[in-house]
C-alpha positions in Angstrom: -41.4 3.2 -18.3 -43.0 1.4 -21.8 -41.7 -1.8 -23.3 -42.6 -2.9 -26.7 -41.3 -5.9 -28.4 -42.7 -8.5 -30.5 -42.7 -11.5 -28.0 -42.5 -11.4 -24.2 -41.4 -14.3 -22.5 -42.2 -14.5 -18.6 -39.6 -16.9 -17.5 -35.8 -17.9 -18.5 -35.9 -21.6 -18.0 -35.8 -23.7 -20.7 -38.7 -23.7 -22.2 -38.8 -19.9 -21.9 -35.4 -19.4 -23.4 -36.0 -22.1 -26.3 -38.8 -19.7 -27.4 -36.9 -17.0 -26.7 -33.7 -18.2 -29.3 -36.1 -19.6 -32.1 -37.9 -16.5 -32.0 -34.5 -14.1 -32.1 -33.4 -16.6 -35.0 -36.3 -15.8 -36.7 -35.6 -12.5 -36.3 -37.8 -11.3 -33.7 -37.8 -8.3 -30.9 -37.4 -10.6 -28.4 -38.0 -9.6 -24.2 -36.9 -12.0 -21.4 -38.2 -11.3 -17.7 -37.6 -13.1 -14.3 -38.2 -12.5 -11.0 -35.6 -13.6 -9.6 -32.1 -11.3 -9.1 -30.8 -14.2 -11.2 -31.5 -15.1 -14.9 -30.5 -19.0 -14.1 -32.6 -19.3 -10.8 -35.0 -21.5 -12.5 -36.4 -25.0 -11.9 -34.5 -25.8 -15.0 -31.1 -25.2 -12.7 -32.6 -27.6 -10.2 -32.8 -30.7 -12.6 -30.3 -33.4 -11.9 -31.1 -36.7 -13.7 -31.0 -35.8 -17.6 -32.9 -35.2 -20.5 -34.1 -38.0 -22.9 -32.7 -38.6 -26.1 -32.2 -42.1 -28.0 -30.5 -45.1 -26.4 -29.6 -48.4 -28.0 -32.3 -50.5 -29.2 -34.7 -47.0 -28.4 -37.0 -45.8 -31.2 -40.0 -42.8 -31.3 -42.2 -45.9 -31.1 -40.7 -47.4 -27.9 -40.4 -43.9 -26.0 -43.8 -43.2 -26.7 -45.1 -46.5 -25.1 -43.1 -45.7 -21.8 -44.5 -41.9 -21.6 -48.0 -42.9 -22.5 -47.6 -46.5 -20.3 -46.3 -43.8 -17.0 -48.9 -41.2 -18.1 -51.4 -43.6 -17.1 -52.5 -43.3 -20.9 -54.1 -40.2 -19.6 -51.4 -38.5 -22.5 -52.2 -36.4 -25.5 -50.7 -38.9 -27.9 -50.2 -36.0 -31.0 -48.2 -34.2 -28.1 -46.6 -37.5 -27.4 -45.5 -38.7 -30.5 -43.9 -35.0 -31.8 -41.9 -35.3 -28.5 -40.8 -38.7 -29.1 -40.3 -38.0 -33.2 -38.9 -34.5 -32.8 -37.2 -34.4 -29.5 -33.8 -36.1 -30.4 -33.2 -33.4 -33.5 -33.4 -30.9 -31.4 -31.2 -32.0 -28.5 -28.8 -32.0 -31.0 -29.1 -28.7 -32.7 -29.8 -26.5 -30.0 -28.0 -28.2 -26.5 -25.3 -30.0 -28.5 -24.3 -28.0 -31.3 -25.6 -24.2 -30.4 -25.4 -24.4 -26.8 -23.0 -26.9 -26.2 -24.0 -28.4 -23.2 -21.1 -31.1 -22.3 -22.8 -33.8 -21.8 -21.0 -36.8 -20.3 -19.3 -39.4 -22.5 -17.4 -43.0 -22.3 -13.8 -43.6 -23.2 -14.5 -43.9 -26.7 -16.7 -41.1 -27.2 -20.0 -41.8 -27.2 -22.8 -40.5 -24.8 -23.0 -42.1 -21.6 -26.8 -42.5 -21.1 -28.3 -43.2 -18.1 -32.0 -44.8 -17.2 -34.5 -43.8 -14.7 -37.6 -45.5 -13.8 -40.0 -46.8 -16.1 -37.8 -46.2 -19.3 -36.9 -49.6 -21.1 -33.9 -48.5 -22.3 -30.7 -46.2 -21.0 -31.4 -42.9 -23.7 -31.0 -40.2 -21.1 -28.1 -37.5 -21.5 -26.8 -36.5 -18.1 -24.0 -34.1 -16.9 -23.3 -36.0 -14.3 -25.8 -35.1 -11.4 -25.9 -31.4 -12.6 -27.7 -31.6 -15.9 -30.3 -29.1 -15.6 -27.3 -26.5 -14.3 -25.5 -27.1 -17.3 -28.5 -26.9 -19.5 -29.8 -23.8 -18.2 -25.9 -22.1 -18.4 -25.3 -22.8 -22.0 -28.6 -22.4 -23.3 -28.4 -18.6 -21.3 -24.9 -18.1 -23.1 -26.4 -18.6 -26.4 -29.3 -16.7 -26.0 -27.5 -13.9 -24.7 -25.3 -14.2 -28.5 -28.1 -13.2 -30.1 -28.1 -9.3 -30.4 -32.3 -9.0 -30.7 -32.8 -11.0 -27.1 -33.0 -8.5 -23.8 -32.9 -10.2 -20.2 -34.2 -8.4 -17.4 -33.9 -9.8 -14.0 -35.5 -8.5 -10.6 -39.2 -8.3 -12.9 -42.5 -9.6 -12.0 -45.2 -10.1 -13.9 -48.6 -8.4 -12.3 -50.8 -9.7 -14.6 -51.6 -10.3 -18.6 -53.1 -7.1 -20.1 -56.1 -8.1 -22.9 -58.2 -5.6 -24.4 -61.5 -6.9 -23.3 -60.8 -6.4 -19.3 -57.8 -3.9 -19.4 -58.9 -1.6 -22.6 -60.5 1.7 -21.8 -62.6 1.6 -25.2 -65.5 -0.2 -24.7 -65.7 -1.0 -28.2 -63.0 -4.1 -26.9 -65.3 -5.6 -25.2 -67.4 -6.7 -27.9 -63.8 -8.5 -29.7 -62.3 -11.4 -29.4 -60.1 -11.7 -26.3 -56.3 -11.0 -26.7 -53.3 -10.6 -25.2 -51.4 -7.2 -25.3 -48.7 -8.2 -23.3 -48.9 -7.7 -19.5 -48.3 -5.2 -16.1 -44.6 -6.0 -14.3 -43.4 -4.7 -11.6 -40.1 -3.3 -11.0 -39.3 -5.0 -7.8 -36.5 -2.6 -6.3 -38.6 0.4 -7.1 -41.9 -1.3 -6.5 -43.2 0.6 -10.2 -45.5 -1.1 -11.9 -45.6 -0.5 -16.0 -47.3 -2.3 -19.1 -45.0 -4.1 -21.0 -46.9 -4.5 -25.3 -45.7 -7.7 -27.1 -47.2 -9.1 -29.6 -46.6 -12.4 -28.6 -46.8 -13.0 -25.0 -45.2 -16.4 -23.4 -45.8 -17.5 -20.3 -42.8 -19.8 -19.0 -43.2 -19.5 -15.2 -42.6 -23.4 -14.3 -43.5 -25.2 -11.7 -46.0 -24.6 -8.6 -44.0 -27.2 -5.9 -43.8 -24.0 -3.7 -47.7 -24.3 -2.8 -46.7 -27.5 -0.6 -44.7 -27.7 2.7 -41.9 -30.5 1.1 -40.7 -29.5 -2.3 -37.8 -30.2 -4.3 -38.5 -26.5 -6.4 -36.9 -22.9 -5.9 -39.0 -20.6 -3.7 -40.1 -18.9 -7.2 -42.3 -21.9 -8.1 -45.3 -20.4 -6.8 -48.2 -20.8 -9.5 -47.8 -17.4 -10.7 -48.2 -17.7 -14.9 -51.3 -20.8 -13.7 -53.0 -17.8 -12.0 -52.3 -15.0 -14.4 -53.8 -17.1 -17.2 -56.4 -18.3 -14.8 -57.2 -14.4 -14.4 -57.2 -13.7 -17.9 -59.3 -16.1 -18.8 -57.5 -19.7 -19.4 -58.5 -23.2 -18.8 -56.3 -24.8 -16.6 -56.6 -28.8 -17.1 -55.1 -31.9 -15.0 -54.7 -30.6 -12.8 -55.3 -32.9 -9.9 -52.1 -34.6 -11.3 -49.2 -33.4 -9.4 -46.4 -35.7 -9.4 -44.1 -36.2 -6.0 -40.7 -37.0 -6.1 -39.8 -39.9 -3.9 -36.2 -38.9 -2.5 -35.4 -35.4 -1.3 -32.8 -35.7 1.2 -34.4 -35.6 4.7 -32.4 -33.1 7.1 -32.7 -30.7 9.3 -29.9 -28.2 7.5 -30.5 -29.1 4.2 -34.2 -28.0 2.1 -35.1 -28.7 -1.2 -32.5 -30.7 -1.9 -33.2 -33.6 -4.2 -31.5 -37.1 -4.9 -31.6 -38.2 -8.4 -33.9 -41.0 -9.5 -31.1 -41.8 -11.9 -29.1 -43.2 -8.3 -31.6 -45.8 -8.6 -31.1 -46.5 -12.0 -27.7 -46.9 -11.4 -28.5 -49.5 -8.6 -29.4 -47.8 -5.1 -32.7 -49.6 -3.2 -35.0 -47.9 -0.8 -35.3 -49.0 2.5 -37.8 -48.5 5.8 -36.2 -47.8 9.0 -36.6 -51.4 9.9 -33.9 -52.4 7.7 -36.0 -53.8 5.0 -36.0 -53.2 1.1 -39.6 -52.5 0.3 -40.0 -52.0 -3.0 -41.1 -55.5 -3.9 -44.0 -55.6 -1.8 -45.5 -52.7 -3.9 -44.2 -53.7 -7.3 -42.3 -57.3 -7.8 -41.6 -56.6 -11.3 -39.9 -52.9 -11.5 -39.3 -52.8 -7.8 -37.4 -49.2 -6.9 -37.7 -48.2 -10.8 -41.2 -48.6 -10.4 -42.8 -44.8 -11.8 -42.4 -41.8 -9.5 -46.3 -42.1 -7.9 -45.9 -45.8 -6.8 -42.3 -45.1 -5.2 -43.6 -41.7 -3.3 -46.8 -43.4 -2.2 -44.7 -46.7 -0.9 -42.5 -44.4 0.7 -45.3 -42.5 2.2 -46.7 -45.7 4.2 -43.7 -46.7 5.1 -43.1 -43.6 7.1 -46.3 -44.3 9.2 -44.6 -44.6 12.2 -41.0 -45.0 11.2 -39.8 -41.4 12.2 -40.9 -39.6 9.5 -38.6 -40.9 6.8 -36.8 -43.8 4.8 -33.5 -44.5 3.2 -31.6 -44.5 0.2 -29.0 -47.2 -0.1 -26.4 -46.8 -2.3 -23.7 -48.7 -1.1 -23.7 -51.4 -3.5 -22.8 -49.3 -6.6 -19.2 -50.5 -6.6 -19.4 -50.4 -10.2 -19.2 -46.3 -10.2 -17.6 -43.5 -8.9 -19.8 -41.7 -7.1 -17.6 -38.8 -6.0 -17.5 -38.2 -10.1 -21.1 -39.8 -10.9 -23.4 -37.6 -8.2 -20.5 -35.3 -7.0 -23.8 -32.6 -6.5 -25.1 -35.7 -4.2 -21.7 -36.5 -2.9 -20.8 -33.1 -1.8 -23.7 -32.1 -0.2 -24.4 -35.3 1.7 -20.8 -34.9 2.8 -21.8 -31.5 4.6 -23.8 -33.0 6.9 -21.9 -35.8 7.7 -23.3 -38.7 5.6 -20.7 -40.5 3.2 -23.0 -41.9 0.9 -20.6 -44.9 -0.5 -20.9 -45.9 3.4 -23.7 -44.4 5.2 -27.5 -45.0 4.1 -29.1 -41.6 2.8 -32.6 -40.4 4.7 -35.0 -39.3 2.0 -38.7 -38.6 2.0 -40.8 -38.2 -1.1 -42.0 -34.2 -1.9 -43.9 -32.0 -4.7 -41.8 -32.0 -7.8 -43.6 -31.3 -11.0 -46.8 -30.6 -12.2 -48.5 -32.8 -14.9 -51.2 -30.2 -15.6 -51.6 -26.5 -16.6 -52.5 -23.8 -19.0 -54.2 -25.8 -21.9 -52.5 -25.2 -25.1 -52.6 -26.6 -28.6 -49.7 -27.9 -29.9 -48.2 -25.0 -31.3 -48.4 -23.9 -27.6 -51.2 -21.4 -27.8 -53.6 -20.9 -25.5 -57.7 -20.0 -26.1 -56.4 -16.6 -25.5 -55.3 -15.2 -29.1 -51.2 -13.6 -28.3 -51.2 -15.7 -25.6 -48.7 -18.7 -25.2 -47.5 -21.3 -23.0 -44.5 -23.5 -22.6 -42.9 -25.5 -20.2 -44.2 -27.1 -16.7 -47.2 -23.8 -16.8 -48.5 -25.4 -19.9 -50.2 -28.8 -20.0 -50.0 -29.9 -23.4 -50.5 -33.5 -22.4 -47.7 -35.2 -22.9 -47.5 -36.3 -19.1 -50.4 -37.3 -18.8 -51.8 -38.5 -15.5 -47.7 -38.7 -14.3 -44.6 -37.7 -15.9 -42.1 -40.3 -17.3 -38.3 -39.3 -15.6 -36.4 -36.9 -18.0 -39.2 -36.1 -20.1 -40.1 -32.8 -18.9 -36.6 -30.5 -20.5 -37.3 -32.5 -23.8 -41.2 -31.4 -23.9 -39.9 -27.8 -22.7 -37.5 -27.7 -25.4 -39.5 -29.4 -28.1 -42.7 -26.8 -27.6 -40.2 -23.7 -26.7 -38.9 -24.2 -30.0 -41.9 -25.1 -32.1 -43.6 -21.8 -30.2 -40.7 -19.8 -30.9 -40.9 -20.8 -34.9 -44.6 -20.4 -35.6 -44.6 -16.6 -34.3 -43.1 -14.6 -37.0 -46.3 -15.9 -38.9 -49.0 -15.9 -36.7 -47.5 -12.6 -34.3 -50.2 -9.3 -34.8 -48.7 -6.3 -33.5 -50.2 -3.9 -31.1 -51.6 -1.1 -32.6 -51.1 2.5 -31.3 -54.6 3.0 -30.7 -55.0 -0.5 -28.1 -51.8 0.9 -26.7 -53.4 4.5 -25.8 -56.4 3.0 -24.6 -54.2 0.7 -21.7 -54.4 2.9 -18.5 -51.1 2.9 -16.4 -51.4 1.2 -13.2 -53.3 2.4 -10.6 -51.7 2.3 -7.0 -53.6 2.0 -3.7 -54.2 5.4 -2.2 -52.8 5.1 1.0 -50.4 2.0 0.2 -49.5 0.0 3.6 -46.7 -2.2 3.5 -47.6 -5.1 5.1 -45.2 -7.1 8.1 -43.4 -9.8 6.3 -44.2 -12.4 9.0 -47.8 -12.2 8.0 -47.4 -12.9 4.7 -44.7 -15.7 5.7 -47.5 -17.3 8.2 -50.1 -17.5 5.2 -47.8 -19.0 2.8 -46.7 -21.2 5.6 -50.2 -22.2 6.3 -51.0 -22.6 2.8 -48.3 -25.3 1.9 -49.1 -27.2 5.0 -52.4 -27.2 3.9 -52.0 -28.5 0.3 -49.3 -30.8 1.7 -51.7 -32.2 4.3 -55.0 -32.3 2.6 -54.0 -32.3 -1.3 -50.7 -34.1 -0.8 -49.9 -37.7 -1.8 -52.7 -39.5 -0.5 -56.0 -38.0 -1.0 -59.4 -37.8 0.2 -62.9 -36.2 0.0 -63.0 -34.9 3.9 -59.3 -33.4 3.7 -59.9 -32.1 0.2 -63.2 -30.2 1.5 -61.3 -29.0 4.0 -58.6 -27.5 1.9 -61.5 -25.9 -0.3 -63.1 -24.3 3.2 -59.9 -23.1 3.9 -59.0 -21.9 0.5 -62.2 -20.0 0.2 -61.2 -18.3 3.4 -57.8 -17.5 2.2 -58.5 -16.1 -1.1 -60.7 -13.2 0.3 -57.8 -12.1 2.5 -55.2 -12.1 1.0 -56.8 -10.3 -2.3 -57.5 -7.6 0.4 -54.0 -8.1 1.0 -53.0 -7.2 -2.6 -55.7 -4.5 -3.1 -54.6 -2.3 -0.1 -50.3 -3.4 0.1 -47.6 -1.5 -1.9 -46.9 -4.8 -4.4 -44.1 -6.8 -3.6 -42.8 -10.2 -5.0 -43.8 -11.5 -1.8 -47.6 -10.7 -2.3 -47.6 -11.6 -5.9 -46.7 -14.9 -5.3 -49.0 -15.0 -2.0 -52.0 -14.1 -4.4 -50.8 -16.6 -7.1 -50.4 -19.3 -4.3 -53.7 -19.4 -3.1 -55.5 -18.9 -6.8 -53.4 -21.8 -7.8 -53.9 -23.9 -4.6 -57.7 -23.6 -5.3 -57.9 -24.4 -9.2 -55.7 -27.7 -8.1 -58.1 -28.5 -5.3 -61.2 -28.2 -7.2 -59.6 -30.6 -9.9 -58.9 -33.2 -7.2 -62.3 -32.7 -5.5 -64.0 -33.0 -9.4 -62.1 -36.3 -10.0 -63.2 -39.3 -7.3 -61.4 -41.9 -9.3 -57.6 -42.7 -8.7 -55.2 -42.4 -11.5 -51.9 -41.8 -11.7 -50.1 -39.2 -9.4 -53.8 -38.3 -8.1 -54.2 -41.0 -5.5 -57.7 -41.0 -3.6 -57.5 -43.8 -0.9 -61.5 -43.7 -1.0 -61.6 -44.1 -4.9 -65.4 -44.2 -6.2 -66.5 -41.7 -3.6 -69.2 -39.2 -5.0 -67.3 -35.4 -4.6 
């Protein structure tokens, strides 16, 4: 089995599927894989609070100071300012009027916008509690209008094929390095084929996977940082992983995470001794103090406390919160806790990463063919730690302005690079490897990262993680050199590459800043 299409995109959130659409509008062969079974199981799905648009009072001018003041001014402020400039066009072309996403409105007809922490002013869009759901439903319906877009679900990428490592004529060495598309595996029949594109797009998001307390799908496992890695990529900021501060903290429920935008509407964090902290760590913005303050207050304030804090929203009388967090309300409500009358337990976890695949601002990477969008890409508009809400904008801002500039820089693949691509080679003798093993070495990989590269860093647990990392990566690549591939040892491999690159970064970088928090700042690495 041979694909070949002008652009493949590896991943259907949204910054995959916005440069998916504005490269179908343009008239483009356009190729959409996932791993998962679903074409919506994406972090996208996941997102509760919103996505930022313009508030009253709000200007380009004013959004950029609160992304660059929560970036830790750390931010790429080009990348800033064509978010902040372009972002609010494009909410309303492609989520309002093409995809119609319903976002929520008061009585007389105008958007009901929300704030989360560190924004001056309300200017986030929500749908209710289940933004990113409905975000990630219409956006799919739309791209699925458009006849030239193909979805294929149940697909991993292997790897991205270039011509100077992959192509059989040695004259490719001596060229420029590009991308031809890449290897994917079939995942029910475990084949594994070449896939040519002209374009190639990795939209993979998120790695919150690698640690042991995530608010991320099991997918988000690193897999397009270490494919590009592989191929040849820089990978930048990343040290700079931001933690959410409130996933709900119960023994039934995993992943499951409480919206910042509660505390925007009101809610207050307190320890188990009955006290509202937030002051003590930041008098002035108190609980909407930016995400790395709030997960690190949270963090001490579990030292001996039982291992979590609370949420209280009791005192917003002033909503419905059966109809304002009904995702929140309902699921809290499985396990007992009416959260209009019982304080919720929450702990902070890995929730996006501020670094990744360095790309330009048309989202290209060093690699010529090769592209990056979404939470894989690090264009820099986060900065040293993302501002709430931003992260669907940037997706859809770059998705789009990717998708737009291909039809005039794309090159196809010629017949003769084609030819000169071997199929894949399979292990003589494949073993398929017991799925407890693999489970015990992701297991001890995320308690690793969580424990030694987690919220509060330092050199002797970061050294650690790098001994340990060292250790891993041989094994398991003899894992994926002898084992029939699987999902499963894809992501294993990508884990631990991943892990590493973001260990390195923290080890290179003494000096606290951000969501990278060394408690022994100044200390020579």
């Amino acid at each position: 089995m041979v694909y070949d299409v002008d652009v493949l995109v590896i991943g259907s959130g949204l910054g995959g599927l916005s440069a998916a659409v504005a490269a179908a509008e343009d008239g483009l062969k356009v190729l959409v894989i996932t791993k998962s079974s679903k074409v919506s199981e994406t972090n996208t799905w996941y997102a509760q609070g919103g996505i930022v648009e313009t508030g009253t009072g709000d200007s380009p001018e004013l959004l950029i100071k609160d992304i660059m003041r929560a970036g830790s001014y750390l931010n790429n402020k080009d990348a800033v300012e064509i978010v902040a400039r372009r972002g609010p066009e494009l909410v309303q072309e492609y989520l309002i009027d093409k995809g119609r996403v319903p976002f929520e409105r008061g009585e007389e007809g105008e958007f009901d916008r929300t704030k989360e922490g560190a924004h001056t002013v309300r200017r986030i869009l929500h749908v209710n509690d289940q933004t990113g759901r409905a975000i990630q439903e219409n956006m799919s319906q739309y791209a699925e209008s458009l006849p030239n877009i193909t979805f294929l679900a149940g697909y991993s990428a292997v790897d991205i094929i270039t011509n100077t490592h992959h192509s059989t004529d040695f004259f490719q060495r001596y060229q420029n390095r590009r991308a031809l598309g890449a290897y994917i595996l079939k995942e029910d029949t475990g084949e594994i084929f070449p896939i040519f594109a002209g374009a190639t797009i990795i939209a993979t998001g998120g790695i919150g996977n690698l640690y042991l307390h995530t608010s991320n799908p099991e997918s988000a496992s690193g897999d397009g940082i270490a494919m590009a890695y592989r191929a040849g990529c820089s990978i930048i900021n990343a040290e700079y992983m931001q933690f959410h501060p409130t996933i709900l903290f119960h023994r039934d429920v995993k992943r499951f995470l409480i919206t910042e935008a509660m505390r925007g509407e009101g809610a207050r964090l307190k320890n188990t001794k009955g006290e509202y902290f937030m002051e003590r760590y930041n008098p002035e913005l108190r609980d909407l103090a930016p995400r790395d303050e709030v997960a690190r207050a949270i963090y001490r304030e579990m030292d001996g406390s039982g291992g979590y804090v609370y949420l209280d929203a009791r005192s917003l009388t002033h909503v419905d919160v059966t109809q304002r967090f009904p995702s929140i309300y309902q699921m809290c409500k499985s396990v007992d806790i009416d959260i209009s009358t019982d304080l919720i337990p929450v702990v902070p976890a890995a929730h996006y990463f501020c670094g990744g695949i360095k790309v330009g601002l048309d989202s290209r990477t060093e690699i010529e063919g090769l592209y990056s969008v979404g939470e894989s890409s690090c264009t820099g508009v986060h900065g040293a730690n993302r501002l709430a809400s931003v992260s669907l904008l940037e997706a859809l801002v770059f998705g789009i302005r990717a998708g737009k500039n291909l039809k005039n820089q794309i090159v196809p693949v010629t017949q003769g690079l084609k030819d000169s691509i071997p199929g894949w080679i399979y292990p003589q003798g494949e073993v398929e490897f017991d799925p407890i093993l693999i489970h015990h070495d992701m297991l001890t990989l995320q308690s690793t990262m969580w424990n030694y590269v987690g919220i509060i860093r330092n050199k002797k647990r970061i050294d650690r993680s790098l001994a340990d990392f060292n250790y891993f990566t041989h094994r398991i690549e003899r894992f994926y050199q002898e084992a029939r591939a699987t999902t499963k040892i894809l992501e294993l491999r990508n884990a631990v590459i991943t892990a590493g690159v973001i260990a390195k970064a923290a080890a290179s970088n003494p000096q606290s800043l951000g969501c990278h928090y060394r408690e022994d700042q100044g200390t020579n690495s």
